[in-house]
N, C-alpha and C positions, 0 to 999 in steps of 0.2 A: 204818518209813522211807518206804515209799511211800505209805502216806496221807499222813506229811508235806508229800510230792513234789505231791501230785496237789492237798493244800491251799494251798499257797504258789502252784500254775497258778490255782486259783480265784479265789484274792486279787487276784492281779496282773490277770487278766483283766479281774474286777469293777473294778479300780482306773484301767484301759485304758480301759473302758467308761463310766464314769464321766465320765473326764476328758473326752473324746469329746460326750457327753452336755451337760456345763460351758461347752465350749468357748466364746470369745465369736465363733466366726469360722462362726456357724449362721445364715443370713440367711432360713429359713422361715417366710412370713406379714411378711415388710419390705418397705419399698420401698427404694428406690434411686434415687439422680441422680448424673449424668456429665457430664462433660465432655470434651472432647478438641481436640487440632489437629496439624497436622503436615503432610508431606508430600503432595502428591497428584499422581498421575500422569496425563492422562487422553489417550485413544486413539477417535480416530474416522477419517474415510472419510480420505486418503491423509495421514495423519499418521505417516508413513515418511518422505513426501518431506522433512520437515525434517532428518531422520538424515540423510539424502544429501547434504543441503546444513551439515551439521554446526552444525546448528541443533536439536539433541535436546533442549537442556536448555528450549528455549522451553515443552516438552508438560507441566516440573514446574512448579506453584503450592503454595501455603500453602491448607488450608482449615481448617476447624475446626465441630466438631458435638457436637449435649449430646443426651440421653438420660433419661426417666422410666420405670424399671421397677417391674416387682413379681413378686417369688421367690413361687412356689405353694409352695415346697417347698426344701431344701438344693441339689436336684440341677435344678427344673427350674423357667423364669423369662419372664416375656412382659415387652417394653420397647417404646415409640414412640421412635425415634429420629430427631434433623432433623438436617442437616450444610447448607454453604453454602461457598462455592468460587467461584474467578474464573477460567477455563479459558479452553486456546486451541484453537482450531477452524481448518482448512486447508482452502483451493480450489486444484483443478489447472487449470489452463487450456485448454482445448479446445486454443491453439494447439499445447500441450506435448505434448500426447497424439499432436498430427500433427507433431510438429518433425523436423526431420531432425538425425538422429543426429551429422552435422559439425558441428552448429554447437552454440554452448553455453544449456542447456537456460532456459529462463524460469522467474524464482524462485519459491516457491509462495505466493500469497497466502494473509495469515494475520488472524484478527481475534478479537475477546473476546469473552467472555459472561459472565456469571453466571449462578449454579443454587442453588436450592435444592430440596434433596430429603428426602421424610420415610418411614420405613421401618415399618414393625411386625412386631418378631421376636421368634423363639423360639429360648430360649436355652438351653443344657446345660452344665453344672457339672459334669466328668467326677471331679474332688475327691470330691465331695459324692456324686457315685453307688457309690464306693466306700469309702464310709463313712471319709472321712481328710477330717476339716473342719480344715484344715493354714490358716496365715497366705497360702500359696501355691494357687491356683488355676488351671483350665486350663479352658476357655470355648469351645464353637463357638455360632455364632449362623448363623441363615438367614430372611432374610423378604422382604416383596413392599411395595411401595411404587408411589411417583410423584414422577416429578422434572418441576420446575418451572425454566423457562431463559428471561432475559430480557437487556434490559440489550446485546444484537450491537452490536460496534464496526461500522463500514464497511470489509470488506474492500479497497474500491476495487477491486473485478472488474469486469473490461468483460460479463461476462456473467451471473453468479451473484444470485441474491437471496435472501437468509436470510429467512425468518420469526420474526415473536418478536410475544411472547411464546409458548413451548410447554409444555404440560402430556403428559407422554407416560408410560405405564405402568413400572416397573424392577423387579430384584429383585437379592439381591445375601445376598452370604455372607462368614464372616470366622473368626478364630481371636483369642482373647483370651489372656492371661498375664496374670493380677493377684497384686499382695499386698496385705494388708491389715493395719491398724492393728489395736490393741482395741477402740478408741473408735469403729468403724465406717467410721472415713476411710480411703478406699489409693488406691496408683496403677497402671496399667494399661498395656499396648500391644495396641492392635486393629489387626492386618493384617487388609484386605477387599478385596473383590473386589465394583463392581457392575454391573450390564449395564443399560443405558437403549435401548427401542426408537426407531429413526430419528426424526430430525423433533427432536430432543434436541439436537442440536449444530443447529438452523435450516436444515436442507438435507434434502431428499424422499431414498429407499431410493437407496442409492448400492453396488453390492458388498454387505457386509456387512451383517446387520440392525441389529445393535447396536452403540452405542458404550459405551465402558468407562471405568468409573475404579478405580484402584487406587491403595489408601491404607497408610500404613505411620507412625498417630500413635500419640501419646502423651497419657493420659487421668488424669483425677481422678476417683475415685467416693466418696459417701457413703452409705452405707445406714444409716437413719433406725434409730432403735431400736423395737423391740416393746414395741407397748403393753401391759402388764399389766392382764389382767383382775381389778378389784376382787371382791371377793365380801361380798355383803349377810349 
C-alpha cells in the first residue's frame, strides 16, 4: 500500500512537472513588444500651489509609451522603453513669495511642455522565479534613462525664462501585473515612478533636485514566438 502511495506522488509530480515544463506561458530566449497609455501625474518646483488654488487636476495628462524586450530567461528580462507626454509646469512669483498675508495671494503661473523619455531596464518575473509559469504574472522593473523636454508654452512671467529644448539624465522604477493569452498576446498595468534631474521642467535647481512623474497605465504586449532550431 505504501509503495502504491509513494507511486501515485511520483506520477502526479512527473505529471505537475511536465505540464510546467509544456506550458505556453515560458517566455525564455523571446522577445517582446508593448505598449501602453494612461494617466500621468507629474510633480515639480511649487506644483502644490495649484492644490491651493484648487487647480490639482491641471498636474494629470494622458501619456502613452511602447517598449522592445528580450527575456534571458522565465524569471529575468532587459527592455528599452520610450513613453511621450504633454505636462504642466508652475512659476511662483517673486511678488507672492513677499505678499502680505492681508491681501489675496497672486495666481501661480502655469505653462506646457512636452517630453519625451527613453529608459533601459531590468526586469524580474517573480512567477517565473518560482517556478509557477501561471497565465498571471507579477513584474518589477528599474532602470536609468534620459528625458528629453521641449515644445514650453509662454508662461507670461514678468520674470521667469524657461529653457528648451532639455536633455537631462532620470531613472525610475515600477511594478507590473500581467495576464497572458496562449497565442503570446496579453494585457498589462504598469504603476511607475520616475525622477528627472532639474532643468526637466525648463527652470535652473529650485528646492528640490528632482521632478517626478507618476504613471498608473494600462498596456498591451506580444511576445514573439521561439524560433525552433532546425536540425540538419
Amino acid at each position: 500500500m505504501r509503495k502504491c502511495i509513494l507511486l501515485a506522488a511520483a506520477m502526479l509530480f512527473s505529471a505537475v512537472s511536465l505540464f510546467a515544463q509544456l506550458t505556453p506561458y515560458e517566455y525564455g530566449h523571446r522577445w517582446y513588444f508593448a505598449f501602453q497609455g494612461g494617466p500621468l501625474y507629474f510633480n515639480s518646483d511649487y506644483c502644490s500651489r495649484l492644490s491651493k488654488e484648487g487647480r490639482y487636476g491641471e498636474l494629470f495628462t494622458v501619456g502613452a509609451g511602447m517598449a522592445l524586450g528580450y527575456n534571458f530567461d522565465d524569471a529575468n528580462a532587459i527592455r528599452l522603453m520610450a513613453n511621450y507626454g504633454r505636462k504642466t509646469g508652475v512659476c511662483e512669483t517673486f511678488e507672492f513669495v513677499n505678499a502680505d498675508p492681508t491681501e489675496d495671494p497672486i495666481p501661480a503661473y502655469t505653462y506646457k511642455f512636452r517630453s519625451i523619455n527613453v529608459f533601459a531596464d531590468y526586469v524580474v518575473n517573480y512567477n517565473a522565479m518560482a517556478e509557477y509559469n501561471m497565465c498571471f504574472s507579477a513584474k518589477t522593473y528599474v532602470g536609468l534613462g534620459v528625458g528629453y523636454t521641449f515644445d514650453f508654452t509662454d508662461p507670461k512671467h514678468p520674470e521667469v525664462i524657461l529653457t528648451s529644448p532639455n536633455l537631462v539624465p532620470g531613472f525610475h522604477f515600477g511594478f507590473i501585473v500581467e495576464y497572458d493569452f496562449k497565442d503570446g498576446f496579453g494585457f498589462y498595468t504598469d504603476l511607475g515612478v520616475a525622477f528627472y534631474f532639474d532643468r526637466y521642467n525648463g527652470r535652473p535647481l529650485i528646492g528640490f533636485p528632482l521632478d517626478m512623474d507618476v504613471r498608473a497605465q494600462l498596456g498591451l504586449i506580444y511576445h514573439f514566438p521561439l524560433k525552433k532550431k532546425i536540425r540538419q
